[in-house]
NULOMI-422261 format. One record per residue (C-alpha): x, y, z. Coordinates in steps of 0.25 Angstrom, whole numbers, padded with zeros to 4 digits, always signed. Example, Ala and Ser with C-alpha at 12.3 -4.5 7.8 and 13.67 -1.06 7.14 Angstrom:
% NULOMI-422261
+0049-0018+0031;+0055-0004+0029;
% end
This chain:
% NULOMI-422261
+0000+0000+0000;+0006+0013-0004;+0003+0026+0003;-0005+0036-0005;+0003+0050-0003;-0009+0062-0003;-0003+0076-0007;-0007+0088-0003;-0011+0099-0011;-0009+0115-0006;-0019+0123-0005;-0022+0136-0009;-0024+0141+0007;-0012+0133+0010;-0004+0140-0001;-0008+0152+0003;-0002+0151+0019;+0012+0153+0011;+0019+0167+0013;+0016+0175-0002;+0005+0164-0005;-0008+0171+0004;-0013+0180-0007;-0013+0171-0019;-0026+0168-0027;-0032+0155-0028;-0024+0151-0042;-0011+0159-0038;-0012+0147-0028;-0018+0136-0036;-0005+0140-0046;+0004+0138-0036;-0001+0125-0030;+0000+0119-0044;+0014+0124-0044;+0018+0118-0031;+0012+0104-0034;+0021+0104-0047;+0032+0107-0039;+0030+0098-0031;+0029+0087-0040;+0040+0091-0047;+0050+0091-0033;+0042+0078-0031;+0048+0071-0042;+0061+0077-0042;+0063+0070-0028;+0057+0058-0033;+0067+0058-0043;+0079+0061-0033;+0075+0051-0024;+0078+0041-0035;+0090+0044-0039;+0093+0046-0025;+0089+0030-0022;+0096+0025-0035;+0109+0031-0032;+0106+0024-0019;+0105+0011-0025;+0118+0012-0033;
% end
């Protein structure tokens, strides 16, 4: 049985406790929610990758 990982999404109230973020609009916000999730995923995979070059050099 594998464990079934749940991810979060910010939201726009949460985005906007950040200093410089109070005032945005809604879609300033949404924008900028979309922006995070891609980088997200981007550093996501970037670690993935490294962690398997770290575990083949490992296994050399």
């Amino acid at each position: 049985m594998g464990l079934k990982k749940s991810h979060k999404r910010i939201t726009i109230e949460e985005l906007r406790k950040f200093e410089g973020l109070e005032n945005i609009t809604d879609e300033e916000a949404e924008e900028n929610i979309i922006a995070l999730e891609k980088l997200s995923v981007i550093m996501f995979e970037l670690w993935k990758q490294d962690q398997a070059v770290k575990s083949k050099k490992k296994a050399q």
